[in-house]
C-alpha positions as a Markdown table, in Angstrom:
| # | Residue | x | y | z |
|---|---|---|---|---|
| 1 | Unk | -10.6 | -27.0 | -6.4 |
| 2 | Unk | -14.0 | -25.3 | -5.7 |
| 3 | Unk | -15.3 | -22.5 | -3.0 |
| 4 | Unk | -18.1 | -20.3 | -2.6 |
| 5 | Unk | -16.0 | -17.3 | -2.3 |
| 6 | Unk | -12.0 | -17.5 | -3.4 |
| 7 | Unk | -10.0 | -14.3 | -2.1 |
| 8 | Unk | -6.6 | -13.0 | -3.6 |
| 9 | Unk | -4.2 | -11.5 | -1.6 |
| 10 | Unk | -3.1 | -12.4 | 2.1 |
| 11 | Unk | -2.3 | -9.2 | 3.4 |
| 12 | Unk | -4.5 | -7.0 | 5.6 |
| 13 | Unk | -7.2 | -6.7 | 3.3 |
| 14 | Unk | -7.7 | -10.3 | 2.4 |
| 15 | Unk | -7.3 | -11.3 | 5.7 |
| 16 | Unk | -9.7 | -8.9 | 6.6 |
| 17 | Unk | -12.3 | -10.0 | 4.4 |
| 18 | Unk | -11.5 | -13.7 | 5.3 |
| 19 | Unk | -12.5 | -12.7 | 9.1 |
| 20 | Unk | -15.5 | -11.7 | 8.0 |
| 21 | Unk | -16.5 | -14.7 | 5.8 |
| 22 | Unk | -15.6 | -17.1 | 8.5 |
| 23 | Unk | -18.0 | -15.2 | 10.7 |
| 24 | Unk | -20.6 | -15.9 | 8.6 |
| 25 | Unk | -19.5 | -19.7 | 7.8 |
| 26 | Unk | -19.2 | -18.5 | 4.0 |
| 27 | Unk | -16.9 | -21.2 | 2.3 |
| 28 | Unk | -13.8 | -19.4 | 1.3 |
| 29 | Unk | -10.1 | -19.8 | 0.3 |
| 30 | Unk | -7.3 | -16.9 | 0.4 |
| 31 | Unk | -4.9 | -17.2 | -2.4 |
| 32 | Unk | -1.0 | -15.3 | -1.4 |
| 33 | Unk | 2.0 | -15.5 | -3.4 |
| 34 | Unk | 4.0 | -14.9 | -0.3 |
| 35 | Unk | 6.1 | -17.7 | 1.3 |
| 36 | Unk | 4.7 | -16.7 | 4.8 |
| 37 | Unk | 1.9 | -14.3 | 5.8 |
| 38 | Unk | 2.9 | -10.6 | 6.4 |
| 39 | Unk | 6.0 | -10.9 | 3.7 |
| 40 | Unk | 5.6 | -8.1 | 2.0 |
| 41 | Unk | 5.6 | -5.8 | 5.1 |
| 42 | Unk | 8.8 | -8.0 | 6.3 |
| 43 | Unk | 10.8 | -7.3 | 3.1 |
| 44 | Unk | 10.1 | -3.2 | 3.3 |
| 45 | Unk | 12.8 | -1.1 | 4.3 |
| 46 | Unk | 14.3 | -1.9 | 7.7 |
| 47 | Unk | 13.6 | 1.6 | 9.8 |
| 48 | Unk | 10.0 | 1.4 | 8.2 |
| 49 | Unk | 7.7 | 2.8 | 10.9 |
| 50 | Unk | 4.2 | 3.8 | 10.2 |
| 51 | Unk | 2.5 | 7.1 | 10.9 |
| 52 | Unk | -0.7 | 5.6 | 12.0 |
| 53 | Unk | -0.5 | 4.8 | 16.0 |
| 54 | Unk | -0.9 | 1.3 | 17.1 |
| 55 | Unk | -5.1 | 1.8 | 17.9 |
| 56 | Unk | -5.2 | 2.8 | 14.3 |
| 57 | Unk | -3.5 | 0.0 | 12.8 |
| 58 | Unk | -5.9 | -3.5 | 13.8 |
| 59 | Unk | -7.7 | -5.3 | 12.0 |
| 60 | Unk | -11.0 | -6.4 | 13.3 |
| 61 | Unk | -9.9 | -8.8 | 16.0 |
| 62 | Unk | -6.7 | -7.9 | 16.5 |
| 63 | Unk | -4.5 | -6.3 | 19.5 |
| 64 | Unk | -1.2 | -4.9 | 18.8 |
| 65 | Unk | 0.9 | -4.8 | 21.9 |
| 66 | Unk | 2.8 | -1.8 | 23.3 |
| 67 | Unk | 1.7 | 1.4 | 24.0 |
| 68 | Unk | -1.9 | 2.3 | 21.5 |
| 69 | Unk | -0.7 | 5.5 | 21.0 |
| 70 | Unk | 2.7 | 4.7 | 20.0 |
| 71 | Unk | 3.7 | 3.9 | 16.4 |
| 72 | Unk | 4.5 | 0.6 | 14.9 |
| 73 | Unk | 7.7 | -0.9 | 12.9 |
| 74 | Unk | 7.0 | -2.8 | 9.7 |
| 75 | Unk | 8.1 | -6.2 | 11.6 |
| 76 | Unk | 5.8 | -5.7 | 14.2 |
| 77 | Unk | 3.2 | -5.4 | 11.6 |
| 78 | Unk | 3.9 | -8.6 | 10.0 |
| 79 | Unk | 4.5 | -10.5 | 12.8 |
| 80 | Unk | 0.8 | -9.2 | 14.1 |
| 81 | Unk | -0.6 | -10.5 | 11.1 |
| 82 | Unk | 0.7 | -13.9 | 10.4 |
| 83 | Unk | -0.6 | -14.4 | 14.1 |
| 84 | Unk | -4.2 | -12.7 | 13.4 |
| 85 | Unk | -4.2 | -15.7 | 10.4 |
| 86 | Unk | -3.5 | -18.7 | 13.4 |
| 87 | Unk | -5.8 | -16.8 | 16.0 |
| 88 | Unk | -8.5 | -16.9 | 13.8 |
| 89 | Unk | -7.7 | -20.0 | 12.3 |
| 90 | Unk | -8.1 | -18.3 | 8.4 |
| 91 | Unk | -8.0 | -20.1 | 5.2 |
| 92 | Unk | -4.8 | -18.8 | 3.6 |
| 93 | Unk | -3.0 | -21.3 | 0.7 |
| 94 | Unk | 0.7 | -19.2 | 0.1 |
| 95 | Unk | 2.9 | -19.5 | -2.3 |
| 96 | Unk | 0.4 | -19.6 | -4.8 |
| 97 | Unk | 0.2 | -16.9 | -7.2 |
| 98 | Unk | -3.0 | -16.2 | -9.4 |
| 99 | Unk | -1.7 | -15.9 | -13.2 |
| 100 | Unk | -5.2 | -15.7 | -15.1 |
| 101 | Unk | -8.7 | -15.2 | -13.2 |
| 102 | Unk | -11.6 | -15.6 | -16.0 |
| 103 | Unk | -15.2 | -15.6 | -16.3 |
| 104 | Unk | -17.3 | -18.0 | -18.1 |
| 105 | Unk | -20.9 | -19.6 | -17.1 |
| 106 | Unk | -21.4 | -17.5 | -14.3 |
| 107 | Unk | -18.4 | -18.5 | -12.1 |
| 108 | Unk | -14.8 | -17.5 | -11.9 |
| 109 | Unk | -11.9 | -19.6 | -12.5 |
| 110 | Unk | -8.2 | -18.6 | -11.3 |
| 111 | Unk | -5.4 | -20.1 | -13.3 |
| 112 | Unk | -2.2 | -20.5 | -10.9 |
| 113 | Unk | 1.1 | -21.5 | -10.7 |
| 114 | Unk | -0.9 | -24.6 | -8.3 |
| 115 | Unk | -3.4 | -25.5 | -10.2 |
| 116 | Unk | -6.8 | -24.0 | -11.1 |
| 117 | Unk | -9.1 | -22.4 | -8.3 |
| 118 | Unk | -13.0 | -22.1 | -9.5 |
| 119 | Unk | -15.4 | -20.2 | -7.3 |
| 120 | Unk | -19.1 | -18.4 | -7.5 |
| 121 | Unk | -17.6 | -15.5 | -6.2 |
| 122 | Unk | -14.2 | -13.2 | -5.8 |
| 123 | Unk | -12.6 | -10.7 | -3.8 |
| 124 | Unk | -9.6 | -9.0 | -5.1 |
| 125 | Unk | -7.7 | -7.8 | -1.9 |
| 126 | Unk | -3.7 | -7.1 | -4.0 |
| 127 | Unk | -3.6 | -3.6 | -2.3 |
| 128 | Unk | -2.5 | -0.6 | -3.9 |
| 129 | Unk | 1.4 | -1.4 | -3.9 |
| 130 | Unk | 2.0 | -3.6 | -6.6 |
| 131 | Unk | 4.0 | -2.8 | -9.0 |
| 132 | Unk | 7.2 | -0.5 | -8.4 |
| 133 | Unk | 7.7 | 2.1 | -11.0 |
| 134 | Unk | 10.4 | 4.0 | -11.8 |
| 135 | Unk | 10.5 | 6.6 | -14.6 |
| 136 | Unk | 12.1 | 6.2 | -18.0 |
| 137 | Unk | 15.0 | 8.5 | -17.1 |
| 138 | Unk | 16.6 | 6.3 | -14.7 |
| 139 | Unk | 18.1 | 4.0 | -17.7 |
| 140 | Unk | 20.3 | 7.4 | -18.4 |
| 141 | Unk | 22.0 | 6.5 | -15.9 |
| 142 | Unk | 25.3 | 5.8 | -15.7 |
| 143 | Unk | 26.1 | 2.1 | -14.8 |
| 144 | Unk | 28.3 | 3.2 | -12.1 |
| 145 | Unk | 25.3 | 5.0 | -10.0 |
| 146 | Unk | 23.9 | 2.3 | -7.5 |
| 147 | Unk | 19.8 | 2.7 | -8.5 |
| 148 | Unk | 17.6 | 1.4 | -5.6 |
| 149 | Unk | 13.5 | 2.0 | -5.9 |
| 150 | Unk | 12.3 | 1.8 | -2.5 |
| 151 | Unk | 10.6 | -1.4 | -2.9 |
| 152 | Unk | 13.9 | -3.3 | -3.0 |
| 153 | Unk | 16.0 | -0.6 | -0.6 |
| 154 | Unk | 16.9 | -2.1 | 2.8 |
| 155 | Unk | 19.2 | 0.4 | 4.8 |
| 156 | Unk | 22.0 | 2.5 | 4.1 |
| 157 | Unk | 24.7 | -0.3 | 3.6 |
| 158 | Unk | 22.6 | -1.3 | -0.2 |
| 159 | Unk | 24.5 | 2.2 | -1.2 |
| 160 | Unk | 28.2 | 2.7 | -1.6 |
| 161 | Unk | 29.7 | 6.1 | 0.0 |
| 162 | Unk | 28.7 | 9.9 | -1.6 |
| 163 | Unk | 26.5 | 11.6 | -2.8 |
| 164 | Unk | 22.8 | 10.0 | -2.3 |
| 165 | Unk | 19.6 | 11.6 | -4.4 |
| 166 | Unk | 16.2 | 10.7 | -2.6 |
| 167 | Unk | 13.2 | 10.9 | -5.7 |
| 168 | Unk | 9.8 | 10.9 | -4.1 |
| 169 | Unk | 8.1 | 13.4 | -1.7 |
| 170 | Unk | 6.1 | 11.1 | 0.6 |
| 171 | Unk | 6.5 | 9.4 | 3.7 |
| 172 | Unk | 8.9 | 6.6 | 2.4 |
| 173 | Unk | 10.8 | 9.1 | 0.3 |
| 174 | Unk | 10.6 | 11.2 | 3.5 |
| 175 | Unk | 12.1 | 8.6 | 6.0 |
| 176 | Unk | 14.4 | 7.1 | 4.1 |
| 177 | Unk | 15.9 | 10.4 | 3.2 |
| 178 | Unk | 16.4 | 10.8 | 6.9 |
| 179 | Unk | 18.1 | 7.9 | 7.7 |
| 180 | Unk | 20.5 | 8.5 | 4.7 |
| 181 | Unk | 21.9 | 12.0 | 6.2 |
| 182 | Unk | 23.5 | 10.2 | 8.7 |
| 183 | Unk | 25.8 | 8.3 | 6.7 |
| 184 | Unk | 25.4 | 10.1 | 3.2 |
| 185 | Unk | 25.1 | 13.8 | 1.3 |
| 186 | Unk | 21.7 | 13.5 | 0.7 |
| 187 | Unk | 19.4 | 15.5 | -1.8 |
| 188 | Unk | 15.8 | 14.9 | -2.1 |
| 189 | Unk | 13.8 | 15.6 | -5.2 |
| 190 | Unk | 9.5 | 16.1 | -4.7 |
| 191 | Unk | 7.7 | 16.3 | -7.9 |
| 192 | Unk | 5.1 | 18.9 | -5.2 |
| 193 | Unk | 5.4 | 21.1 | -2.3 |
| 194 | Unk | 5.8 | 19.5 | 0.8 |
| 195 | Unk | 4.0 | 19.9 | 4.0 |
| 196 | Unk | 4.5 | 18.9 | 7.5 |
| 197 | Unk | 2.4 | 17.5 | 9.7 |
| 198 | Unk | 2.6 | 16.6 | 13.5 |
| 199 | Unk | 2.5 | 13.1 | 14.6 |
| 200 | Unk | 0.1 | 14.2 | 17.8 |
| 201 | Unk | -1.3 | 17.3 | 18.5 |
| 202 | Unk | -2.5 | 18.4 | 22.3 |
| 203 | Unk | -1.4 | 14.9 | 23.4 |
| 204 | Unk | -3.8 | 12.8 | 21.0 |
| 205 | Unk | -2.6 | 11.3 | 17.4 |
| 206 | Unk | -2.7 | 13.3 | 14.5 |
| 207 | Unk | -5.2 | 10.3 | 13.2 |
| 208 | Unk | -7.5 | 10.4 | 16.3 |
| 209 | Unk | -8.1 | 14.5 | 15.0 |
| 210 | Unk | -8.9 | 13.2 | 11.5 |
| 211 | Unk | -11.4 | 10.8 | 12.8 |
| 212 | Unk | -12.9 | 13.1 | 15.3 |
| 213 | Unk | -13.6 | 15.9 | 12.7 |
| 214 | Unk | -14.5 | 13.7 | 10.0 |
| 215 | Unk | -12.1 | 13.5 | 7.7 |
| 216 | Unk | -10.6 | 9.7 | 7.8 |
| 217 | Unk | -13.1 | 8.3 | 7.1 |
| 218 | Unk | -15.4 | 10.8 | 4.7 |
| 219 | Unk | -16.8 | 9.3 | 2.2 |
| 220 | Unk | -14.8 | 9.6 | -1.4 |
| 221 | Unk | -17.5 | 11.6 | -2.8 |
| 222 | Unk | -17.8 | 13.7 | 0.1 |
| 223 | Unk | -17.1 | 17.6 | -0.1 |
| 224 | Unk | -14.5 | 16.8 | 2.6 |
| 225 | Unk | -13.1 | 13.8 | 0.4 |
| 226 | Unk | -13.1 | 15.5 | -3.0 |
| 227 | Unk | -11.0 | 18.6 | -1.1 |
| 228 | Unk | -8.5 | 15.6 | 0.6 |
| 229 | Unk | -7.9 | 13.5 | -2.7 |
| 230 | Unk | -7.0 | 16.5 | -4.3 |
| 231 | Unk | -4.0 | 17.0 | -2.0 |
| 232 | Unk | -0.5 | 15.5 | -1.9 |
| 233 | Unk | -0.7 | 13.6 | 1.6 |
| 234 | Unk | 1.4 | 15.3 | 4.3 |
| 235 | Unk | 4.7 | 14.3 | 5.8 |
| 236 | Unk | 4.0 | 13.4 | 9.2 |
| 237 | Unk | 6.6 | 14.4 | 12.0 |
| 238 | Unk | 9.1 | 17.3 | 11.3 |
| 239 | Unk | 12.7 | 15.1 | 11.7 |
| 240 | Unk | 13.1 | 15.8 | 7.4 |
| 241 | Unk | 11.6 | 19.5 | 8.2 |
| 242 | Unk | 14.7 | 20.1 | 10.6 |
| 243 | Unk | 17.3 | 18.3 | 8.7 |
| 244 | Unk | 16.3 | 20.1 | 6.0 |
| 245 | Unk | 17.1 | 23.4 | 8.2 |
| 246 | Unk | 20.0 | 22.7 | 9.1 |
| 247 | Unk | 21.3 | 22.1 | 5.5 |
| 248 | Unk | 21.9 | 18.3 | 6.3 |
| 249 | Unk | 19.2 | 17.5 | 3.4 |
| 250 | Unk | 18.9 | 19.4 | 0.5 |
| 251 | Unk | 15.7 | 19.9 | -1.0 |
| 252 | Unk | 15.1 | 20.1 | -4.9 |
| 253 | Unk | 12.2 | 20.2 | -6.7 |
| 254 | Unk | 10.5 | 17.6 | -9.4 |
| 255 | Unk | 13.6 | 15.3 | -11.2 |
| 256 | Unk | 12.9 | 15.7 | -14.7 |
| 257 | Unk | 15.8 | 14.6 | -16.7 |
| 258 | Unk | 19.1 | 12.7 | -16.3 |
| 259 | Unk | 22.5 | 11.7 | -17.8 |
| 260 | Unk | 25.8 | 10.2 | -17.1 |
| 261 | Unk | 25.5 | 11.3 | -12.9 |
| 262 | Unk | 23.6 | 14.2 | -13.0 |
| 263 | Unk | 20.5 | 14.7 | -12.2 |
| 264 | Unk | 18.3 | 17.5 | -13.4 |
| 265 | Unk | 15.3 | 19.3 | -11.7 |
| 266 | Unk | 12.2 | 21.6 | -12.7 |
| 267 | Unk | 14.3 | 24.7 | -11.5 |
| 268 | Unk | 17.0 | 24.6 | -13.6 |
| 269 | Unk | 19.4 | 23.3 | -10.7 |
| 270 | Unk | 21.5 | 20.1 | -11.1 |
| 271 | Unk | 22.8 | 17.2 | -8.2 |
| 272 | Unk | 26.0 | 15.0 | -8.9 |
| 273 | Unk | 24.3 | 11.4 | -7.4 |
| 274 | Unk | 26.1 | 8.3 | -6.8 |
| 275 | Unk | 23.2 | 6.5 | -5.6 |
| 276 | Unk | 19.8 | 7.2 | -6.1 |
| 277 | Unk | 17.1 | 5.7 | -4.5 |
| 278 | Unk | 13.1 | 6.3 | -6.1 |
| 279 | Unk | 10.6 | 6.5 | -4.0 |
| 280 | Unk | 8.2 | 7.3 | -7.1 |
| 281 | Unk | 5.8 | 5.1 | -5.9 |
| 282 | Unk | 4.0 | 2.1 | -7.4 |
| 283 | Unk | 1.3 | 1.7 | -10.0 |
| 284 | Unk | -1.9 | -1.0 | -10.9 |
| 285 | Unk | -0.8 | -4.3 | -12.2 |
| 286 | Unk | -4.2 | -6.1 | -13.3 |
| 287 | Unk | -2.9 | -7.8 | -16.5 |
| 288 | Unk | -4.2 | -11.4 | -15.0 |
| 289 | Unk | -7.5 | -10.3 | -14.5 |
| 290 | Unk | -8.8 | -11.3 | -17.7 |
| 291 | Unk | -12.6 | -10.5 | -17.6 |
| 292 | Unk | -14.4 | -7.9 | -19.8 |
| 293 | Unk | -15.5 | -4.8 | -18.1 |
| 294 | Unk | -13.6 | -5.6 | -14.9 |
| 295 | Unk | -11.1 | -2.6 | -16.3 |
| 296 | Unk | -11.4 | 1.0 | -17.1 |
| 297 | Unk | -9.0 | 2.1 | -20.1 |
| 298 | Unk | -5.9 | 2.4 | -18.1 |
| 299 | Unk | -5.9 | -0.8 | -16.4 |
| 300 | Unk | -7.7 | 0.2 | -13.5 |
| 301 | Unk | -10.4 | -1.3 | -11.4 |
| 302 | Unk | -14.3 | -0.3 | -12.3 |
| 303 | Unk | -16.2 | -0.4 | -9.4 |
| 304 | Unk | -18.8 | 1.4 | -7.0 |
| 305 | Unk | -17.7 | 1.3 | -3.4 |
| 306 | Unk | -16.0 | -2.0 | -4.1 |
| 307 | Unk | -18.3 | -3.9 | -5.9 |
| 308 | Unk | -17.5 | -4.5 | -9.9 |
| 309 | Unk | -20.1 | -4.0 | -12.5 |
| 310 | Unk | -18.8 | -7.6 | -13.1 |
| 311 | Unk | -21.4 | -9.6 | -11.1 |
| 312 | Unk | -19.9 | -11.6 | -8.3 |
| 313 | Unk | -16.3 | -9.5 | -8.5 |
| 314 | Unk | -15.3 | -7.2 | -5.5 |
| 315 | Unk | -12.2 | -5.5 | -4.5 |
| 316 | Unk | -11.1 | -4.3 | -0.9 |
| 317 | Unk | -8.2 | -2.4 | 0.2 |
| 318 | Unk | -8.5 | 0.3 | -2.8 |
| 319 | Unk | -7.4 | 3.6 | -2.1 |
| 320 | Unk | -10.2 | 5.8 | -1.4 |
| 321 | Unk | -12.8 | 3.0 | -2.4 |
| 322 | Unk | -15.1 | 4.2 | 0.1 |
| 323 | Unk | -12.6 | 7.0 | 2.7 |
| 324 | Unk | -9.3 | 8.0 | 2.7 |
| 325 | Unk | -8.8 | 5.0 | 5.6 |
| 326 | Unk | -9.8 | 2.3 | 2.8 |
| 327 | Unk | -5.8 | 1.7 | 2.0 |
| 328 | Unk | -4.8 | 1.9 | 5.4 |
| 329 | Unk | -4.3 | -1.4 | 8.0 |
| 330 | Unk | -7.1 | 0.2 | 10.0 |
| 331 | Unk | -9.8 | 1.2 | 7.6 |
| 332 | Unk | -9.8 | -2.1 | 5.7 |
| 333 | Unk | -12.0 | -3.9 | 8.2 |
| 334 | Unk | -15.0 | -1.5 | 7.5 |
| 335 | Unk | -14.7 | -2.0 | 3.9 |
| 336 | Unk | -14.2 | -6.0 | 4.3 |
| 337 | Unk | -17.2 | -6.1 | 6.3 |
| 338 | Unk | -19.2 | -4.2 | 4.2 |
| 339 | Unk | -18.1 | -6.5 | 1.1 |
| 340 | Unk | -19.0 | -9.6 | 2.8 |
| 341 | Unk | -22.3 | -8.2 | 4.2 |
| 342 | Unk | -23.1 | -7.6 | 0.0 |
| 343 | Unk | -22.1 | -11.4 | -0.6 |
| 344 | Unk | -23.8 | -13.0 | 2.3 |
| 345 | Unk | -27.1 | -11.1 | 1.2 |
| 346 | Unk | -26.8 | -12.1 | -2.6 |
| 347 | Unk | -26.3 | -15.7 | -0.9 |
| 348 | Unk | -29.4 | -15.5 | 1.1 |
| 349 | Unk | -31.6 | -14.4 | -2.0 |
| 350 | Unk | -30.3 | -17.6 | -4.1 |
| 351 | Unk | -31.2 | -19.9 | -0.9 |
């Protein structure tokens, strides 16, 4: 199958940039491996709830219900965006998975677990959370030790009573370690100092402030970006801040080695852990996109503000390809615009 412009991923980004080439009457197909649009929020943790209010999680030409100011759960979230797909009537083929994407004769062709896909142009809208990672010391192990990364964790009933060690210093590590002191001794290991910061501040969101003074959406080159980037991001709210107060969450710093059920940290200090759930994050997959100088040595995308040195390849939904709100539900839309603006140009010069 043919189109001008094939996109791969369904989730906010490629949906995103789909709006935007319907707009423009670009011929287009979005390629998701998902059974249904919005899985991958669906299958997060259950108590997932994002720190970015409801006016600051939309896509272009979309409404969340409920109070703007409020924060949404990861259900909502995927509810709102299999219904922004049917709204808008967007070109979306799931279940289809993208194995190989190649380059030859000046147009792309997608190898899939459907069939082959062969367009002019592509946009690669995977998002930054695609592969989980957890580091080498968790196969020390003991058997015994339930081992959950927080991709796969659901609520506290995945873990079996005791003692429950919490790796990862960010806002999943951060609320899940929360919901776990209700139920469990919890410790939680972060590789860097943490810091707090208030979900709203003088009665208006902590991310209306940001865009106000500049900051969400500074450029990535930007004195103000370079200074953000640099930094861990904060944990917004202060629920783990008081738990960790009262002594109902123990804080330890970076986990660097482990054996039997002990883990051990950078200070010397050991935890006895019969579960353990990672929150160390998740890192690039690009091993099916098979083109010369698409990559960097580490398997990374090369590109300037989303567009490949690869002629006709793009990307949306990279953290900090343009702002720190690139990654985010609501900064993805600029980006996608901006993307498809580039392609419907290049398409007007070849007319």
């Amino acid at each position: 199958m043919h189109t001008d412009v094939l996109v791969i991923g369904g989730g906010q980004a490629g949906l995103a940039a789909a709006f935007f080439l319907s707009r423009r009457n670009i011929p287009y197909l979005v390629l998701d491996k998902g059974r249904e649009i919005g899985e991958v929020w669906r299958r997060r943790y259950d108590s997932l709830t994002l720190f970015t209010p409801r006016n600051y999680s939309e896509l272009p030409g979309m409404r969340l219900a409920g109070d703007p100011d409020g924060f949404p759960v990861k259900d909502e979230i995927a509810a709102a965006l299999k219904r922004y797909a049917e709204d808008h009537q967007l070109n979306v083929r799931l279940a289809t998975e993208v194995l190989t994407l190649r380059k030859a004769d000046g147009e792309f062709l997608a190898e899939t677990n459907r069939g082959a896909f062969t367009a002019r142009q592509v946009i690669v809208a995977t998002g930054p959370f695609q592969a989980p990672w957890v580091p080498p010391m968790a196969s020390r192990l003991d058997p015994d030790v339930v081992q959950l990364h927080s991709a796969r964790y659901r609520n506290p009933a995945d873990l079996k009573p005791g003692a429950a060690l919490v790796v990862g210093g960010g806002n999943s590590g951060a609320q899940i370690a929360v919901e776990l002191a209700a139920s469990h001794r919890v410790t939680l290991s972060a590789a860097h100092r943490m810091t707090f910061f208030p979900l709203a501040i003088a009665g208006r969101s902590a991310f209306w402030w940001f865009d106000a003074l500049g900051i969400l959406n500074a450029p990535s080159d930007s004195r103000i970006g370079r200074i953000v980037r640099k930094r861990p991001d904060p944990v917004f709210g202060f629920e783990l801040k008081r738990l960790i107060a009262a002594k109902r969450i123990v804080l330890k710093p970076k986990a660097v080695r482990a054996e039997g059920r002990t883990v051990h940290f950078a200070d010397g200090t050991a935890a006895e852990a019969d579960n353990v759930v990672w929150a160390t994050g998740f890192r690039s997959d690009y091993g099916w996109l098979r083109i010369p100088g698409a990559l960097d040595a580490e398997g990374k995308p090369l590109h300037e503000r989303g567009a490949s040195p690869v002629s006709g390849l793009y990307y949306v939904g990279l953290p900090w390809q343009t702002s720190r709100n690139s990654a985010l539900i609501g900064g993805v839309g600029k980006d996608a615009e901006a993307i498809v603006r580039r392609i419907a140009a290049g398409r007007a010069m070849r007319a």
